[in-house]
N, C-alpha and C positions, 0 to 999 in steps of 0.2 A: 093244268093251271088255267083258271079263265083270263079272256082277254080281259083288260085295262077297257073301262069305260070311257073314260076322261079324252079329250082333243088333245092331240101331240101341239106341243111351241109349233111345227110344220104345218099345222092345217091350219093355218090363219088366211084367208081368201085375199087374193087382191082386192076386191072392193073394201074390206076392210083395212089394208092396209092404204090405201088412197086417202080413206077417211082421215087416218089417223097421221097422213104425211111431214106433216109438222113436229110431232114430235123427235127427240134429237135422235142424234145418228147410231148413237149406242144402241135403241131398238132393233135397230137393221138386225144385229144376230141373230134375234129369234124369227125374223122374215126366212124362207128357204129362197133356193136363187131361184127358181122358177118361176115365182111371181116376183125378182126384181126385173125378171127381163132373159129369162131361157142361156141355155146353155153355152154361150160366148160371154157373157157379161159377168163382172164381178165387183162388187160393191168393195170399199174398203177395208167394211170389219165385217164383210161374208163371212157366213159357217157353211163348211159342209153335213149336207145332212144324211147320215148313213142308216140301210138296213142288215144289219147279222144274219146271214143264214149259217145258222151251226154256230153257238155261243160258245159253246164250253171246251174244254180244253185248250186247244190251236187258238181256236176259234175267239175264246174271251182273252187271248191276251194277245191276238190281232186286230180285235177293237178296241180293246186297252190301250193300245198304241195309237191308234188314231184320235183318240180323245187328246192323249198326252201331246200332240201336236198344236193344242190351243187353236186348232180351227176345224174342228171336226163336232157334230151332234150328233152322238148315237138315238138315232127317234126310233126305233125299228127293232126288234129282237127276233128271231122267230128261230127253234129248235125241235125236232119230232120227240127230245128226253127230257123232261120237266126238271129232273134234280141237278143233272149236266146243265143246266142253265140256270141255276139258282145262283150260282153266284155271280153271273151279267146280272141278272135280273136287281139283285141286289144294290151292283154298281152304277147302274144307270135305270134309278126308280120312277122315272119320267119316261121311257122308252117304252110302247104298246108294243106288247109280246105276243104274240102268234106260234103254233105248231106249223100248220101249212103255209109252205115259199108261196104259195101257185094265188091262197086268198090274200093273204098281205099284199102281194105287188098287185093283183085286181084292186085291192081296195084304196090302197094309200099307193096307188104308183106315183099322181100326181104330190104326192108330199115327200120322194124320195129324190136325193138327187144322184145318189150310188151306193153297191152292193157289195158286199164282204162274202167270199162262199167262202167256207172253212166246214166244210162237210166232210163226209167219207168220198172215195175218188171217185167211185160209180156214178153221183148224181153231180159232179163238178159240175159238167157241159150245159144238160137239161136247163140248172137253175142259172147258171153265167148267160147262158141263152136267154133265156125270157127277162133277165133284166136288161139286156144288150139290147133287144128288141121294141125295149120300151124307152130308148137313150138314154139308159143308167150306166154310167163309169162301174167296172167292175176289178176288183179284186181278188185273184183265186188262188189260192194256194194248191201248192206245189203235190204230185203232178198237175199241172194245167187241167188234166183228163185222165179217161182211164184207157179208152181208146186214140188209136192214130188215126180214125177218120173225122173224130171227136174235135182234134186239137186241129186241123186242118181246117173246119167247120168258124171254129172260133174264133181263128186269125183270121178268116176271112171276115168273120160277122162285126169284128175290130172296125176294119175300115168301112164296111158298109153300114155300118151306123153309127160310124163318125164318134166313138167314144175314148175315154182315155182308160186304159187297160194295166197292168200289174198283175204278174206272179210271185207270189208268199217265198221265192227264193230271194231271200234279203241280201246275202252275198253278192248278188250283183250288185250291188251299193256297196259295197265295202272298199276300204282300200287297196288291200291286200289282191285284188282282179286286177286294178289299173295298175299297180308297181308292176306284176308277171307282166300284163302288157305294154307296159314302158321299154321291164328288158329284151322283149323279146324283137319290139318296133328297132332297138336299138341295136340286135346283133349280138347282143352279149352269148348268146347259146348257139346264134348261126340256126340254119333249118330245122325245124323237127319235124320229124316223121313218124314217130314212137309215143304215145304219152299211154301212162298207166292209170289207172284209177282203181278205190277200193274201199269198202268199208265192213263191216264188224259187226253191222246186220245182216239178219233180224236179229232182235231184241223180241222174237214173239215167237209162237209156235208154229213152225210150216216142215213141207212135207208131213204132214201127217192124216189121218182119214176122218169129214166130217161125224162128227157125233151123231148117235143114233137115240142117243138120249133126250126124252123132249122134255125141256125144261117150261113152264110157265111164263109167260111178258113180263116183266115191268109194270107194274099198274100206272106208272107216269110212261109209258113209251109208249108211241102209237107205231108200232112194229111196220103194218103196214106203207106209212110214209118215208118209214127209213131204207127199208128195200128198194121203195121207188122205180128206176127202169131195171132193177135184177130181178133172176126170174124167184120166183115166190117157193119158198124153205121155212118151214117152220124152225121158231127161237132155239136155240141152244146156247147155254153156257155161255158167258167171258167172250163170247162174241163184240158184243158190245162192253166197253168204248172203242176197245183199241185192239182188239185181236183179230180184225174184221181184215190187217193188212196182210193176212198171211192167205187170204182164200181168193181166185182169181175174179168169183161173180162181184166180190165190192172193192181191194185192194190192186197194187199193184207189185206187190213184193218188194224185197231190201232193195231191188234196182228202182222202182219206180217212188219211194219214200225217200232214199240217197241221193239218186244219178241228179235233180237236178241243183243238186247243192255241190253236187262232185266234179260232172260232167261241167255244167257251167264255167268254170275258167278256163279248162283247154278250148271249151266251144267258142268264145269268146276270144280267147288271143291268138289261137289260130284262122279264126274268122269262119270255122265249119259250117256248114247246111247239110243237108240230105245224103246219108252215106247211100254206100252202093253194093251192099254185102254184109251179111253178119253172121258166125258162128257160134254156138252157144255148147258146152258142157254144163252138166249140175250135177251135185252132190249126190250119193245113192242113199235110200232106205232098205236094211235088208229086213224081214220078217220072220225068216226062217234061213236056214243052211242055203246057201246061193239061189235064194229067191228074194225077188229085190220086189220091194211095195210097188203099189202101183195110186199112186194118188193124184188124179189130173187136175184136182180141183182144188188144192193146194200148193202155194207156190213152194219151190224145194228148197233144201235145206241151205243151201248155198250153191253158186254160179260161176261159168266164165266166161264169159262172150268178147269177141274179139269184132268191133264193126272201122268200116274201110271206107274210106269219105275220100273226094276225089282234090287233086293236089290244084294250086290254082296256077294261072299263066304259065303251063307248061310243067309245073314241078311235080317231086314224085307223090304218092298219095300217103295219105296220113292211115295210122291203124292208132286205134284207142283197144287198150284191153280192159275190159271192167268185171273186176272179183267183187264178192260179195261171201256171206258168211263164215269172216273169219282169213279168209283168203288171200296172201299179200304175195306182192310182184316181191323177185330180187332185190336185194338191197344194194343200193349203187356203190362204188367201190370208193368214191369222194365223199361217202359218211362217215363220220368218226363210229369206232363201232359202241360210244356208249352214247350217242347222239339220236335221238328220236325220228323215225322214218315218220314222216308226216307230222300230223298230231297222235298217233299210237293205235288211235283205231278207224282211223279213215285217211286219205291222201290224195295226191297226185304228184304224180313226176312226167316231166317236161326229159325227154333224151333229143337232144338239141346238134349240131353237125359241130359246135364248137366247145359245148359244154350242156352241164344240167340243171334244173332249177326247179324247188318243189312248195308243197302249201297242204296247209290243213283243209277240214271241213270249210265251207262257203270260201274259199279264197285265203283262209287267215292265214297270219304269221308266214309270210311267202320267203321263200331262201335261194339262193346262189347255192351252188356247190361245185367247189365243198368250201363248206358256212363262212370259212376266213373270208373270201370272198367278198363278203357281205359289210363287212366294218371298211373295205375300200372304195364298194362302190358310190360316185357320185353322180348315177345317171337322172338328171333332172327330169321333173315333174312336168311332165307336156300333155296328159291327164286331168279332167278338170273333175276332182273329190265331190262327192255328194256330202254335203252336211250332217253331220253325226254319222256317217261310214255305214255302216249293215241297219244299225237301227235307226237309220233315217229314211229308209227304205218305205213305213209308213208314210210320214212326213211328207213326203218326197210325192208318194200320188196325192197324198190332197190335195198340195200346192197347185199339181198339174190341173186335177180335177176342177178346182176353181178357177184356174187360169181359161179351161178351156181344150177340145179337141187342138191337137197341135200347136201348141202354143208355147207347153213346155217338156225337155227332156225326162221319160222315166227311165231305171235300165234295165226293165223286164216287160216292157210293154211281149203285146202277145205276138206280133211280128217277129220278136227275136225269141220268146217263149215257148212258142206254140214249136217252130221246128226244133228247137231243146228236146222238148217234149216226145216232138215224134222219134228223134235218136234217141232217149231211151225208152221207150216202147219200143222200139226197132229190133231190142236186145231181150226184150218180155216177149215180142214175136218169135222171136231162135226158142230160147228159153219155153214156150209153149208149145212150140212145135218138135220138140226133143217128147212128148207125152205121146203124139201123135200115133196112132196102131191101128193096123187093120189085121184080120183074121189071115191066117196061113190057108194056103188054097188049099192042100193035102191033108192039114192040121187046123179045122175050126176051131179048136183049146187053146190053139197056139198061136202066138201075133208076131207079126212085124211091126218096127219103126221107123219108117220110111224120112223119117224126119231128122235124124238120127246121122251124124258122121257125116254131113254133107253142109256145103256151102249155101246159106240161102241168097238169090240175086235180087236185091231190090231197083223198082224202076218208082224213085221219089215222085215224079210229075204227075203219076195215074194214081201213087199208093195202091203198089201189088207186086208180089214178089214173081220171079216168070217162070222160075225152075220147081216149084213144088207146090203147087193149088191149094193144097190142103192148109197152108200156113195164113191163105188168107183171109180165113175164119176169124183168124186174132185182130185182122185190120180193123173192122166194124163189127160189134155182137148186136143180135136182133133184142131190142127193150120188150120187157115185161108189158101187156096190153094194158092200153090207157097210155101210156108212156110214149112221148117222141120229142126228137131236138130240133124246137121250134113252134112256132103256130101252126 
């Protein structure tokens, strides 16, 4: 699709708006903030002026939501799939559309005031980076990244250039986070040390062996820029749009698409950071009579990882278990047994030193158990709600955005994001290192997996594990040439 010849409402120069000063105040919205006066200042009827990287799917109804906030301008589109973006392109027929992040933010950075990534997870960091780099507020959907040295990178790039930051996990907006953390400030459960987590992905195809069948491009896809820092695979199949979360060069499997929608409330009301341990099981593939596939580059069919976070001021340590494919904890003995464990196909449970308390996907529908519980309690609100709950979560960075670096509360800024992020990665590192083989000294046919039935130790402050080398291959992957995170 060619670009849009036309000037964005955003390219209008200061000198021409000096010119035109006088006229009333309603104009301001098509002025971007940057010419009323740089990133701490905010006009009354400011607009933020947003660019999409990655329209369609996620992506157009993550800008969709920013529009519906009544102070957002989407001026900016830019997608590597032409038809994946026909219907942004549609919805905001004023927005100059682009394939390539890298010449949009060259060209119109000065008419951008913040970024949307909603890409695949491979090139989250790359493109959050070079708009971070040029003081754009960014927005990333969930995982933050695809690596852990990735999401460490970005927290930091957070504060050092001073931007206001958001992960696409809307549940930390919801209400249903603050009630589990009201009860739990309040004792109703006593200590927990236990909490489960779980969900019922994938919903796509893994463990299984890349295609050998080469299928032709896309004629609207520029193949090329969608690989970006992966290493270079010719086209196959239903890869594209959404089957790309099952393969580890661009996904992050059901834990890294889930965890931090899951992970998220125990992280948060137990007040977690940097585990210190994690072990991992996965499902098998067999191929034949007791030979099991062998597919590394493919995340597996389902998981269980078990990671260990250190207890605070003296208490004992926390263990989070996290299933995936289908995979559920014990049902607690205080559920009625025609009473729904979680939402049915994802959850968490809180096992508390005095009782238990559980919740769906992002935080929802949060419960006491067992449920009676719940019609008694009147532990008050000392919590302060974000407006419209999950789906204010938009809403909610623009305000910041326009208000300014620090100036107003988000609740996924990348500070509290980024180490989410790296705890479940932490569990895609176990989980990757269960692949890990080298040849049999006696039997070169034959392999071990040294990776396999053992404890990995992590040391958070360095990100690297001490007890098995080989695992730290998963911390940082080497990008595709041309490709790096940063200038």
């Amino acid at each position: 699709m060619p670009l849009k010849k036309s000037t964005p409402p955003s390219a209008i120069s200061r000198r021409s708006f000096i010119k035109t000063a006088g006229i009333t105040a309603a104009a301001f919205t098509i002025v971007p903030r940057f010419v009323l006066g740089g990133q701490g200042f905010r006009a009354p009827s400011d607009k933020l002026y947003i660019a999409g990287i990655g329209v369609g799917g996620k992506g157009q109804s993550d800008i969709s939501s920013f529009a519906k906030s009544g102070k957002a301008e989407i001026a900016y589109l830019c997608d590597v799939h032409d038809s994946r973006a026909a219907n942004s392109v549609k919805a905001f027929p004023k927005a100059v559309y682009y394939k390539d992040f890298r010449k949009m933010l060259d060209k119109e950075h000065k008419h951008i005031d913040a970024v949307s990534v909603s890409t695949p997870d491979h090139n989250h960091a790359v493109q959050a980076m070079a708009a971070m780099q040029l003081g754009k507020h960014v927005y990333v959907q969930k995982p933050l990244t695809h690596d852990i040295y990735e999401a460490r990178m970005l927290t930091e790039a957070a504060k050092k250039y001073k931007v206001v930051t958001q992960m696409g996990n809307q549940g930390s907006s919801g209400d249903g986070v603050r009630k589990l953390m009201e009860w739990y400030q309040a004792g109703l459960i006593g200590e927990v040390n236990e909490v489960y987590c779980w969900t019922n992905r994938p919903v796509w195809p893994q463990g299984i062996a890349w295609s050998d069948k080469k299928t032709a491009v896309p004629a609207d896809l520029d193949w090329d820029l969608w690989l970006g820092t992966a290493p270079y695979k010719e086209y196959v199949e239903k890869l594209v749009p959404f089957n790309w979360r099952g393969w580890w060069d661009y996904g992050t499997g059901a834990l890294g698409d889930m965890g931090c929608h899951i992970v998220e409330p125990p992280f948060r009301v137990l007040g977690l950071q940097y585990p210190t341990d994690v072990t991992a099981s996965v499902g098998s593939v067999y191929v034949d009579e007791f030979k099991r596939g062998y597919f590394p580059d493919s995340c597996p069919p389902s998981s269980y990882t078990v990671l260990t976070f250190p207890g605070k001021n003296g208490k004992p340590s926390v263990k989070m278990h996290w299933m995936d494919g289908g995979i559920q904890p014990e049902r607690p003995e205080e559920l009625g047994p025609n009473e729904v464990m979680g939402d049915g196909g994802n959850g968490v449970i809180f096992i508390g030193s005095k009782g238990k308390m559980m919740c769906g996907t992002y935080g929802a529908d949060p419960k006491l158990l067992p449920t009676a519980k719940n019609k008694e309690d009147k532990t008050p609100v000392t919590i302060k709600r974000v407006p419209g709950g999950a789906e204010g979560h938009y809403a909610q960075w623009v305000e910041a955005c326009l208000a300014g670096y620090g100036k107003m509360e988000v609740s996924s800024p990348f500070e509290i994001a980024g180490p989410l992020t790296e705890t479940v990665l932490m569990g895609n590192l176990a989980i990757r290192s269960f692949d890990v083989r080298v040849p049999k000294a006696d039997k070169p046919d034959q392999f071990d997996f040294p990776g396999r039935n053992i404890k990995l130790l992590w040391d958070g402050a360095n990100m690297k594990i001490t007890n098995f080398d080989a695992a730290n291959q998963f911390v940082k992957r080497e990008y595709r040439q041309g490709w790096k995170l940063g200038a």
